[in-house]
TORPA-4810 file (N, C-alpha, C, O; in nm, 3 decimals):
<nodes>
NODE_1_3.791_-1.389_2.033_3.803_-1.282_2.129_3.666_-1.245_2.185_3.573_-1.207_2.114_X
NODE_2_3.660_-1.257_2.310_3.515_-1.203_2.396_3.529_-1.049_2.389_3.626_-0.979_2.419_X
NODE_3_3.374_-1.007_2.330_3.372_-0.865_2.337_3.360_-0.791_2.421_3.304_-0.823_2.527_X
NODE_4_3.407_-0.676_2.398_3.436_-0.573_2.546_3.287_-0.566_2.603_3.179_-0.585_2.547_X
NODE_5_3.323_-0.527_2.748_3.206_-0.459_2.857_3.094_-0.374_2.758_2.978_-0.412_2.746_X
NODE_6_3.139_-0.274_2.701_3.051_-0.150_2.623_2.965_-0.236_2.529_2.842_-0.225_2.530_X
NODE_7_3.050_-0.350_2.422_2.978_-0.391_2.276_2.862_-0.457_2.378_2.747_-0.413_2.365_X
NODE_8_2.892_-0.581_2.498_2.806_-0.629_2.555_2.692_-0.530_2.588_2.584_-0.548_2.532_X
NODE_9_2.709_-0.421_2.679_2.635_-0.327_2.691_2.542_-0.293_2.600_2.425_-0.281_2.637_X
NODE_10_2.580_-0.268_2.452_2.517_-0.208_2.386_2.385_-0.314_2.282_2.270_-0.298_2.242_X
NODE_11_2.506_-0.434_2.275_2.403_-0.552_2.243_2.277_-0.556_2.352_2.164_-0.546_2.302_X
NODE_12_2.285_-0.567_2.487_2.141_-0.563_2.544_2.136_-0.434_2.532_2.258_-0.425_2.518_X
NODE_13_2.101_-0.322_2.524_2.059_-0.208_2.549_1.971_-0.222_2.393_1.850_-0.208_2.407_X
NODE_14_2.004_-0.240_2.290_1.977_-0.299_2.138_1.880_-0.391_2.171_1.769_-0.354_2.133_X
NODE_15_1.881_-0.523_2.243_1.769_-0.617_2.228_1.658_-0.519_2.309_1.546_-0.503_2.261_X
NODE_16_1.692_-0.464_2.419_1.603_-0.430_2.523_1.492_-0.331_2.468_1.379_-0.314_2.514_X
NODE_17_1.556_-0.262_2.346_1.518_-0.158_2.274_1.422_-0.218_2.212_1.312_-0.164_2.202_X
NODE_18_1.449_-0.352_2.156_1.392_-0.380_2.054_1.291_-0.451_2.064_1.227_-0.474_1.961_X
NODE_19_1.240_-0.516_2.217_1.165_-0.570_2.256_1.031_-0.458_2.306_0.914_-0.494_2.302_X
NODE_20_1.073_-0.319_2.354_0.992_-0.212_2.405_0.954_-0.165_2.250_0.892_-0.063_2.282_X
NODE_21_0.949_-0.166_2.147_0.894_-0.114_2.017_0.724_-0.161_1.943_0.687_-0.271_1.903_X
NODE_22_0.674_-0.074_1.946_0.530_-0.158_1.922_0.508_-0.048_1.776_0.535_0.072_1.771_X
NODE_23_0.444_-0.143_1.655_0.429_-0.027_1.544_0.284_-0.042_1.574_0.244_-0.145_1.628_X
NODE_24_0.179_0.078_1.534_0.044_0.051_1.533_0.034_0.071_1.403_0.140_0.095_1.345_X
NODE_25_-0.050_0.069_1.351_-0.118_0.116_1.189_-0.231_0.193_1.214_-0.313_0.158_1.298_X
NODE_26_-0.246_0.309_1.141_-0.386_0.367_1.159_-0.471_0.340_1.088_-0.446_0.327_0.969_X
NODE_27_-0.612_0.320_1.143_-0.722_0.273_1.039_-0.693_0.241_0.923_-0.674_0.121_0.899_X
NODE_28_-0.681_0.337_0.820_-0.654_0.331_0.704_-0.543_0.286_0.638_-0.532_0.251_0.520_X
NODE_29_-0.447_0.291_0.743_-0.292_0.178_0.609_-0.393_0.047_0.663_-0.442_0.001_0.560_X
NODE_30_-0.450_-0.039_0.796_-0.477_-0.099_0.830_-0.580_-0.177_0.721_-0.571_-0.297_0.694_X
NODE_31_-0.687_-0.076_0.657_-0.792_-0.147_0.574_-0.728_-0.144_0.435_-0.780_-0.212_0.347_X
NODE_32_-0.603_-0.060_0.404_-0.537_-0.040_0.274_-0.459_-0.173_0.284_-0.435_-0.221_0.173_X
NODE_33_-0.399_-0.269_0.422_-0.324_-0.391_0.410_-0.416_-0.485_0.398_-0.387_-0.597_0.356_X
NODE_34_-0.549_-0.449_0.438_-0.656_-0.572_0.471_-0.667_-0.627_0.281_-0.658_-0.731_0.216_X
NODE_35_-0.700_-0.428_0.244_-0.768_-0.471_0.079_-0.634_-0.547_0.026_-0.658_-0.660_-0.018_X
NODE_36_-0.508_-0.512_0.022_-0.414_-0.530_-0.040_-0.396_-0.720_-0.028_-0.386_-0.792_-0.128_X
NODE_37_-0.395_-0.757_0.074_-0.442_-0.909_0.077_-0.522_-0.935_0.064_-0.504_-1.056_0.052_X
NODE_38_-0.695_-0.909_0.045_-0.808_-0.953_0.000_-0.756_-0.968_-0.188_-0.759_-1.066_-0.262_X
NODE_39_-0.716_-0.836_-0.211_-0.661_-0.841_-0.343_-0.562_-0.967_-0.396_-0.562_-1.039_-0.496_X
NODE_40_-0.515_-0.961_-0.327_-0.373_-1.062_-0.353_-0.434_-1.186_-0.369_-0.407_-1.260_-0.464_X
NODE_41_-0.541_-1.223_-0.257_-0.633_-1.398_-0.282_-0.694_-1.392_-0.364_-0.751_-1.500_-0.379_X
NODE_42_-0.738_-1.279_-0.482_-0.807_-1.292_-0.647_-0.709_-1.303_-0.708_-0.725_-1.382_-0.800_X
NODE_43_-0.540_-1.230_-0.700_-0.468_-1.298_-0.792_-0.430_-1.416_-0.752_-0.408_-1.482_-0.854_X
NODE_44_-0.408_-1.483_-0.650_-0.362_-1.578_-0.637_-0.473_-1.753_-0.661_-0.447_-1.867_-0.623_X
NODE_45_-0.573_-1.709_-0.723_-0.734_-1.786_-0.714_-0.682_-1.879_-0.829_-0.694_-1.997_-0.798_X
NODE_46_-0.640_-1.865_-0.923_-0.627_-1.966_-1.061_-0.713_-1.904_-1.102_-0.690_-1.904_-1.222_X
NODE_47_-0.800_-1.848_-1.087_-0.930_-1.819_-1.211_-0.883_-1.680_-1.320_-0.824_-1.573_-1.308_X
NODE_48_-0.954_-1.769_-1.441_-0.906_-1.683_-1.510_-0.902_-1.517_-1.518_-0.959_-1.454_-1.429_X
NODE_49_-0.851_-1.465_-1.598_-0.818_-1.327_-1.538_-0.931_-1.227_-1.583_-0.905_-1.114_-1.542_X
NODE_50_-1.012_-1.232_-1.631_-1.152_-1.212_-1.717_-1.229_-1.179_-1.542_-1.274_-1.080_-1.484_X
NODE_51_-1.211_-1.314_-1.511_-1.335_-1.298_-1.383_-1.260_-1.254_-1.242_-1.305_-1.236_-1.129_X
NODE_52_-1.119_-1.243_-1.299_-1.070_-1.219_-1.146_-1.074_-1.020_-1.136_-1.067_-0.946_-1.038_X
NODE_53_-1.089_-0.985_-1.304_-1.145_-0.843_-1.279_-1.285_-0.839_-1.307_-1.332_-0.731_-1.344_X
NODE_54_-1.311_-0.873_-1.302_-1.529_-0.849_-1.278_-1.483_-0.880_-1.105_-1.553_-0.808_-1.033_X
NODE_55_-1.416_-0.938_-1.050_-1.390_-0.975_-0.906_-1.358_-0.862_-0.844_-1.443_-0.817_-0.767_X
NODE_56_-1.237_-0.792_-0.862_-1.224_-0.659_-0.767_-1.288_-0.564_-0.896_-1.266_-0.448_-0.864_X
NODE_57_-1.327_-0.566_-0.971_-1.444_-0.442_-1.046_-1.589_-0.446_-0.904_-1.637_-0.340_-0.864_X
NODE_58_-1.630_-0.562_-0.856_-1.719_-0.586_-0.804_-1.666_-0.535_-0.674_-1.735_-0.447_-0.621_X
NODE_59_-1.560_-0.571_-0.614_-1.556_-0.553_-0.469_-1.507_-0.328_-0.476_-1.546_-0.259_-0.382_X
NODE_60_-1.449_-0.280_-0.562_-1.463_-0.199_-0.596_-1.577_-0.139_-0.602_-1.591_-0.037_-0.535_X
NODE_61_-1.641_-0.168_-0.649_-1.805_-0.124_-0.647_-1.863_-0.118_-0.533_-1.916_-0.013_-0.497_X
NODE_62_-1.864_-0.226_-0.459_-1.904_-0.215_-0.276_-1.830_-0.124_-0.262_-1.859_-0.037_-0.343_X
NODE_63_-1.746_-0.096_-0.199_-1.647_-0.031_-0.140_-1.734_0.139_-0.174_-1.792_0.207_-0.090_X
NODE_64_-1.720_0.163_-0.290_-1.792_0.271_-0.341_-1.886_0.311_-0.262_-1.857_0.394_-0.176_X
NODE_65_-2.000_0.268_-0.273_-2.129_0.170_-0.255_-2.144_0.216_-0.027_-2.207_0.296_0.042_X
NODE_66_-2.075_0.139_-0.010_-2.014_0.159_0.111_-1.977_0.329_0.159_-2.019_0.391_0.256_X
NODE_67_-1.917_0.356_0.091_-1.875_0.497_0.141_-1.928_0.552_0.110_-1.966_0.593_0.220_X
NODE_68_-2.016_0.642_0.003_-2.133_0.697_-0.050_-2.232_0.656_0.017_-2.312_0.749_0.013_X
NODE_69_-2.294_0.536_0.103_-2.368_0.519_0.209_-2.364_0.597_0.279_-2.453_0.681_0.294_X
NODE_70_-2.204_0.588_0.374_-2.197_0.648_0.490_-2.170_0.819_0.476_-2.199_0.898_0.567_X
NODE_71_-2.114_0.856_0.352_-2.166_0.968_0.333_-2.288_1.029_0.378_-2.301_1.091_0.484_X
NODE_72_-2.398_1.003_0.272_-2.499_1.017_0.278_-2.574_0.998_0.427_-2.612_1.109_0.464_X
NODE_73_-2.595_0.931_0.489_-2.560_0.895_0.663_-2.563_1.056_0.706_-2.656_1.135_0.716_X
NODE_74_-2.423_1.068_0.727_-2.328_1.172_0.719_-2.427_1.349_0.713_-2.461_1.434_0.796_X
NODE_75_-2.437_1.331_0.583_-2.536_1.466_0.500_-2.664_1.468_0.544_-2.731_1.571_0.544_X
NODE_76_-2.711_1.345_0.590_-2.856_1.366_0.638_-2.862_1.388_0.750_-2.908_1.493_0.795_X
NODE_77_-2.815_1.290_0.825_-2.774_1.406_0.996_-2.732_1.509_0.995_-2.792_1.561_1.089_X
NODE_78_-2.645_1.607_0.942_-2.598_1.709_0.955_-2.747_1.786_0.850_-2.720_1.885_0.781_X
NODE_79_-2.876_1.736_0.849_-2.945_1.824_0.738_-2.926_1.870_0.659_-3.003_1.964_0.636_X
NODE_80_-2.820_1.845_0.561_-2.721_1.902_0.446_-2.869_1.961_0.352_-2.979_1.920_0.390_X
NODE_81_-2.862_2.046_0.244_-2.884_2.090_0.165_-2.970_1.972_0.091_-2.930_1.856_0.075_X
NODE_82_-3.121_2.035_0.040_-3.191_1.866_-0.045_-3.118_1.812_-0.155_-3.095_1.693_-0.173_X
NODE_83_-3.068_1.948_-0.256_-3.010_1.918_-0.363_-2.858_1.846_-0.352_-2.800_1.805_-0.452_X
NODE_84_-2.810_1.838_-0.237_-2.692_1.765_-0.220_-2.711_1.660_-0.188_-2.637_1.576_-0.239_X
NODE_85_-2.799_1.620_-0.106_-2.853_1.461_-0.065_-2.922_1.412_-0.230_-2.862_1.326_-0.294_X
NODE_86_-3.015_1.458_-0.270_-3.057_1.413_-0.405_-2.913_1.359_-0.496_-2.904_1.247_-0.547_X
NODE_87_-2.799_1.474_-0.503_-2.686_1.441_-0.590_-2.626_1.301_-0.597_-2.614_1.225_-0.693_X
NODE_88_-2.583_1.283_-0.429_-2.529_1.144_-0.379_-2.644_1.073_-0.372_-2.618_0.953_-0.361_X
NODE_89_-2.791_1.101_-0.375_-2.846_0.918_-0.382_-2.854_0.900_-0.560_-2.860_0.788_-0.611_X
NODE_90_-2.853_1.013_-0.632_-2.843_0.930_-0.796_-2.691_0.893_-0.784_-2.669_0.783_-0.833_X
NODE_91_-2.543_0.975_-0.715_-2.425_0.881_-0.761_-2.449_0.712_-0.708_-2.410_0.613_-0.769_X
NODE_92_-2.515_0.712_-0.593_-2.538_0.581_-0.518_-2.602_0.495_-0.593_-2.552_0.384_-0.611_X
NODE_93_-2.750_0.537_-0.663_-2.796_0.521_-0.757_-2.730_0.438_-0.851_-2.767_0.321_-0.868_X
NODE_94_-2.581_0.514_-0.951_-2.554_0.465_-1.046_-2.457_0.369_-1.008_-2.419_0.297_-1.101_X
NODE_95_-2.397_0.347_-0.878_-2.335_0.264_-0.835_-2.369_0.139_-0.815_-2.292_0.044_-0.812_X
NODE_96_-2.485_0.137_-0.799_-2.554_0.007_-0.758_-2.612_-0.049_-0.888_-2.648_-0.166_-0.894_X
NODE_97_-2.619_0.029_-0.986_-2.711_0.017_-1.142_-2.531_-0.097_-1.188_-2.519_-0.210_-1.236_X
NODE_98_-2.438_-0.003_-1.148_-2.288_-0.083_-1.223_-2.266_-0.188_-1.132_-2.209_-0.275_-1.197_X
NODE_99_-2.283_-0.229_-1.002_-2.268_-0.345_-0.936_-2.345_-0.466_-1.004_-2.294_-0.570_-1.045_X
NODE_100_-2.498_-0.426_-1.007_-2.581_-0.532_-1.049_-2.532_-0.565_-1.219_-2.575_-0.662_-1.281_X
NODE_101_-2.462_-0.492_-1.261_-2.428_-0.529_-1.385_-2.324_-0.591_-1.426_-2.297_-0.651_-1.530_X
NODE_102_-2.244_-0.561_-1.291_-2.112_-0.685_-1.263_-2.151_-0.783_-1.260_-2.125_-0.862_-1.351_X
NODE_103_-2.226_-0.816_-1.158_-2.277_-0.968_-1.099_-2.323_-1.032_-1.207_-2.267_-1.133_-1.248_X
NODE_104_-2.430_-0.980_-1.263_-2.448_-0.999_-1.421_-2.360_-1.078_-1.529_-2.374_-1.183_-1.591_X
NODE_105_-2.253_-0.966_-1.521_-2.112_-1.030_-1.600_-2.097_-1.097_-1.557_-2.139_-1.192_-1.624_X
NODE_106_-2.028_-1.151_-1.404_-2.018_-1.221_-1.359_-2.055_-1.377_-1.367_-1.985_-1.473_-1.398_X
NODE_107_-2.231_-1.363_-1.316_-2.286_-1.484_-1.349_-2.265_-1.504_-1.468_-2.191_-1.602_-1.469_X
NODE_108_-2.289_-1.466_-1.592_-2.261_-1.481_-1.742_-2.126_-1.596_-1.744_-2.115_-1.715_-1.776_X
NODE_109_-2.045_-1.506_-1.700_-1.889_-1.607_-1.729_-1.899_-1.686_-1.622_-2.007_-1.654_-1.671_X
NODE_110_-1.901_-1.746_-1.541_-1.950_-1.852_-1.435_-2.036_-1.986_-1.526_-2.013_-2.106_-1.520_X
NODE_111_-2.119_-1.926_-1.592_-2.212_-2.002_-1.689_-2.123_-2.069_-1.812_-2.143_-2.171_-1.878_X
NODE_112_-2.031_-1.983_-1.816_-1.997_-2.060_-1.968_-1.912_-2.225_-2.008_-1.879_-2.267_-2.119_X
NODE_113_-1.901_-2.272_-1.906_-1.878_-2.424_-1.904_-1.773_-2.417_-1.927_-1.736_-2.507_-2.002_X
NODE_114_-1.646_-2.303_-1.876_-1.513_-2.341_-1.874_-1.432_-2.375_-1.740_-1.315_-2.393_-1.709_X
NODE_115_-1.557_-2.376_-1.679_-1.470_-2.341_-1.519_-1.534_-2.486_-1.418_-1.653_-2.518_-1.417_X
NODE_116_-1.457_-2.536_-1.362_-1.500_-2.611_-1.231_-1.556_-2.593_-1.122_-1.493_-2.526_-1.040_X
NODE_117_-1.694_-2.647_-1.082_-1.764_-2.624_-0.964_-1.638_-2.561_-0.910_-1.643_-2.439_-0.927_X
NODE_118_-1.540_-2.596_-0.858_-1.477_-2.575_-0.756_-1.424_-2.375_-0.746_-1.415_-2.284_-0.664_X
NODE_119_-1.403_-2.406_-0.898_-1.407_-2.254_-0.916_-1.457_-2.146_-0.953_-1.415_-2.030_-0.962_X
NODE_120_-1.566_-2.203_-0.978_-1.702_-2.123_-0.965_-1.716_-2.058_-0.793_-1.722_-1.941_-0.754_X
NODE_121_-1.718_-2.223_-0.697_-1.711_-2.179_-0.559_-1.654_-2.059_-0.540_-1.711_-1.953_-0.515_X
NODE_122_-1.495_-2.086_-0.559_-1.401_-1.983_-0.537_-1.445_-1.815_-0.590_-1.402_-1.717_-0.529_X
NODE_123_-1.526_-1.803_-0.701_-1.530_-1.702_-0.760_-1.612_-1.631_-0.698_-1.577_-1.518_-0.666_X
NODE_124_-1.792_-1.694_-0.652_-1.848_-1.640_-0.562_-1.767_-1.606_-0.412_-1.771_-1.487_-0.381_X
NODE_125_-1.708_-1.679_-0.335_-1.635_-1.653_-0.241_-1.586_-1.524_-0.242_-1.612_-1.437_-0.159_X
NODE_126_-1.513_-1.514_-0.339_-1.459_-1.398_-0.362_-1.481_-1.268_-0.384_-1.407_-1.171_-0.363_X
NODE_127_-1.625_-1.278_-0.442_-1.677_-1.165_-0.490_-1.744_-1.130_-0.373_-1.770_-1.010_-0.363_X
NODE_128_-1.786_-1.216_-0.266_-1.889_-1.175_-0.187_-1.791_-1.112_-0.053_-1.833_-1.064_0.052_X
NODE_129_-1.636_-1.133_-0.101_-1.540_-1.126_0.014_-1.482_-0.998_0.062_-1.404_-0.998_0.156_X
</nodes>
């Protein structure tokens, strides 16, 4: 049975609809889908799971690192208060003291002769990603 005039109707009125629909993302779900797949290519790496968290422990740490920058940015143009700029460059400070101590870890297990050039490659890749 051919469907009535209206169902036809409503089928294009439905595609027509559905072609005029645009989703945007705002900034932030945008860099929350970016991390969420940056994330997903450390679980999905083969490397063992030891280095695939020193991996987002590390990119975690940037990120930190990163925003406590632009903070600070932020506080010093606006001439913020000394003792508040002092506060955030020791948190920045200890952020960067725990990064270099990743990499550290990092290189450490990289070193220990269980892993293949290849995934060694992969591991730096990753960390630097």
């Amino acid at each position: 049975p051919e469907p009535s005039l209206a169902v036809k109707d409503a089928q294009v009125a439905v595609k027509a609809a559905g072609h005029g629909i645009k989703v945007t993302l705002s900034e932030q779900a945008q860099a929350k889908s970016a991390a969420s797949q940056r994330e997903q290519a450390v679980d999905d790496s083969g490397l063992p799971d030891h280095i695939k968290e020193l991996i987002k422990h590390i990119r975690e740490l940037k990120a930190q690192i990163a925003e406590k920058q632009a903070e600070l940015a932020a506080l010093q143009q606006a001439n913020a208060d000394p003792a508040q700029l002092q506060k955030l460059q020791q948190q920045l400070s200890s952020l960067m003291s725990a990064l270099t101590s990743a990499y550290a870890s990092l290189a450490k297990a990289l070193k220990d002769g269980t892993l293949s050039d290849e995934q060694k490659m992969t591991a730096l890749q990753l960390s630097n990603g």
